[in-house]
N, C-alpha and C positions, 0 to 999 in steps of 0.2 A: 160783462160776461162773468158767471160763477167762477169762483176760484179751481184751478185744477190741484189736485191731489194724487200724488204715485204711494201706493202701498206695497209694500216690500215684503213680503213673508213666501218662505218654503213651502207652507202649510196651503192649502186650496181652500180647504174648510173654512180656517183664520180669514182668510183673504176674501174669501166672499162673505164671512161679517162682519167686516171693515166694510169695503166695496156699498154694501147693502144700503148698511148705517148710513156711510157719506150722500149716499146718493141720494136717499130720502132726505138728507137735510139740502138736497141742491148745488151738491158740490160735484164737479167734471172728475171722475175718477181713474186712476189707469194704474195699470199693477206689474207685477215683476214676482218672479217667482223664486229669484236668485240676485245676491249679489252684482254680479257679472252683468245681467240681465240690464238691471235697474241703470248701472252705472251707461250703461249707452242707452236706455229709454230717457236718462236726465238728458240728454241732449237734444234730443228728438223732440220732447213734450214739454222741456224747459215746466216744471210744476211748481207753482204757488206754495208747495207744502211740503215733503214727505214723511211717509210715516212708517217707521223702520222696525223688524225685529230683531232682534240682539240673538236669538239661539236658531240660526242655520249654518246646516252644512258647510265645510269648504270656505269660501267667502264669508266669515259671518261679519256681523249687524258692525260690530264696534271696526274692526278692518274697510266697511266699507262706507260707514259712517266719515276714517279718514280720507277717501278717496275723493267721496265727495266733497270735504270741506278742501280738497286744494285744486277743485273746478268750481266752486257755486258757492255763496251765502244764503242759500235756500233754507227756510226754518227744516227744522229735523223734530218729531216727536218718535222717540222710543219706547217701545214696546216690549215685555219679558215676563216671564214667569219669575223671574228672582226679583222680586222686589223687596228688595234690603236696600238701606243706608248707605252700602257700599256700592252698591250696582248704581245707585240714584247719585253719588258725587261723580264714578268713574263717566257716565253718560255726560252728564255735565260740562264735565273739564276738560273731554273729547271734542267739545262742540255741539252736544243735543241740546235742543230749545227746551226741550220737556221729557218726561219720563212716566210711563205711563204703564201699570204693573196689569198682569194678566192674574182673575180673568178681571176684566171691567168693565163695569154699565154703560150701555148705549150710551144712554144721555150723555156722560163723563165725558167720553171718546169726543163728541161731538162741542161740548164745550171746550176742551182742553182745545181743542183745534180752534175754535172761534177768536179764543185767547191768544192763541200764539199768531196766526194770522193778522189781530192788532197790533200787536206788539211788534210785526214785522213789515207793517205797513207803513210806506215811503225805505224802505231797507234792501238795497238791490238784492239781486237774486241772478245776476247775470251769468250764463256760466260761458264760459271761455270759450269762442269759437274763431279766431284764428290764432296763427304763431307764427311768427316773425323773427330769422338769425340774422337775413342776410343775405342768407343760402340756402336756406331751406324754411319756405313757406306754407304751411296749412292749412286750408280752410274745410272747419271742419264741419261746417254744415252742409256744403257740398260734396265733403269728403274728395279734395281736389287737393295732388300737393305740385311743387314746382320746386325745381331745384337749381337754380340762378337762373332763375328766368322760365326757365325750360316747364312744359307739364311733361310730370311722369306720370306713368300708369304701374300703380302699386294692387297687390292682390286683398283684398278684403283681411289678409292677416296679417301682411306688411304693412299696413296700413298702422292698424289697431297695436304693434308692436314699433312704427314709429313716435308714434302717438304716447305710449307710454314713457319712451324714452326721453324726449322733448321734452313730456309735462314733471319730469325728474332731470332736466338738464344740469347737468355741474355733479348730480347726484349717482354713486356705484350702484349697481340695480343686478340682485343676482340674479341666475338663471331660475329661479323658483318663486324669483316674486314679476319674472319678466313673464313666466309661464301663468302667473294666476291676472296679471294684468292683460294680455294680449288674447290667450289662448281660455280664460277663462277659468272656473274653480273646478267644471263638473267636468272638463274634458281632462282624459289620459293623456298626457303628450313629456315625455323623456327629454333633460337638459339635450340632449343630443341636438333635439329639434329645433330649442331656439338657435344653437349655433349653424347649424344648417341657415335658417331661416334670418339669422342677421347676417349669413353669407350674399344671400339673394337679393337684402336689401340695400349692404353697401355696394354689391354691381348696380345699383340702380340710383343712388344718390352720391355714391363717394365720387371722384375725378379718379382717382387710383384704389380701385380696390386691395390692392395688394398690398396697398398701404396707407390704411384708412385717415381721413385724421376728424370725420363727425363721429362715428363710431368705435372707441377707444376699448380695448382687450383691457383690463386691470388683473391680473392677473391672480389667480385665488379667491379672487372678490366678485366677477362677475364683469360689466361693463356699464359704461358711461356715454353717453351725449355730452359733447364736449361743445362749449360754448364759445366763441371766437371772441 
């Protein structure tokens, strides 16, 4: 089977000539129009490749560039208008396979990809599909969680906000980086709501919500996923 390929751009235009390009060369291609997007299409479509731009909105390229390297070893080529020396180290040492300045020749597009695809071949690309404390189990291809034993039924944004927590266990996570990971970059939504909304979830995983001890308050900082 062809390799599959996720392309990541704000742009529609961009996106469909990439999309085009790929496809004529016999590559499975599937797209994302945002940050946020892409990051739950990598689970879904698990891609052979992607190919990233570095100037969107909100979630941009290099922020989600990191999200992905701490779910997947999936090759990365980036994509950008500033193609300088410096844009071409910082991609690099982020974790991009390749870098690849706008505008640029079909053909180009299409080798650079041939190449980094060699180069990543025999090179897992797995990305994380369950999580295991103890206490709290995930699996996230079914999007099924259990909490000592038990299934619980979590809401589509409880879910996505446990999820972040876990995949940052050990780690303070404020309300503004919990709101672009659960809730997304293009949605409006006020710190108010995650604490709302980490209210809802420790009545649903904690033994004592009144006094949590998976879901830890840091106080000034934000909260934690505390690891046993």
């Amino acid at each position: 089977m062809s390799a599959a390929i996720l392309v990541i751009d704000d742009s529609a235009t961009e996106r469909a000539v990439v999309e085009s390009r790929l496809e004529q060369a016999g590559y499975r291609v599937f797209s994302a129009e945002n940050g946020s997007t892409a990051l739950r299409t990598l689970y879904t479509v698990r891609p052979d490749l992607v190919i990233l731009d570095v100037m969107m909105p909100e979630l941009d390229g290099w922020k989600t560039l990191e999200l992905i390297r701490q779910a997947s070893d999936v090759p990365v080529i980036m994509l950008t208008a500033q193609d300088g020396e410096i844009e071409r180290v910082r991609g690099l040492r982020a974790g991009a396979d390749d870098y690849l300045g706008k505008p640029f020749r079909p053909a180009e597009l299409t080798a650079r990809v041939e190449a980094v695809l060699r180069r990543a071949s025999g090179r897992s690309t797995a990305v994380r599909d369950a999580y295991d404390d103890g206490i709290v189990t995930i699996d996230l291809e079914r999007a099924q969680v259990t909490v000592r034993g038990e299934p619980v039924n979590l809401t589509p944004l409880e879910f996505r906000l446990l999820l972040a927590l876990t995949e940052h266990a050990g780690n303070v996570l404020s309300a503004d980086q919990l709101l672009e990971l659960a809730w997304g970059g293009g949605i409006v939504a006020g710190r108010d709501r995650v604490k709302i909304t980490i209210g809802y979830l420790r009545k649903k995983i904690e033994h004592d919500p009144s006094q949590p001890l998976l879901i830890e308050n840091v106080r000034g900082y934000g909260y934690r996923y505390r690891v046993a």
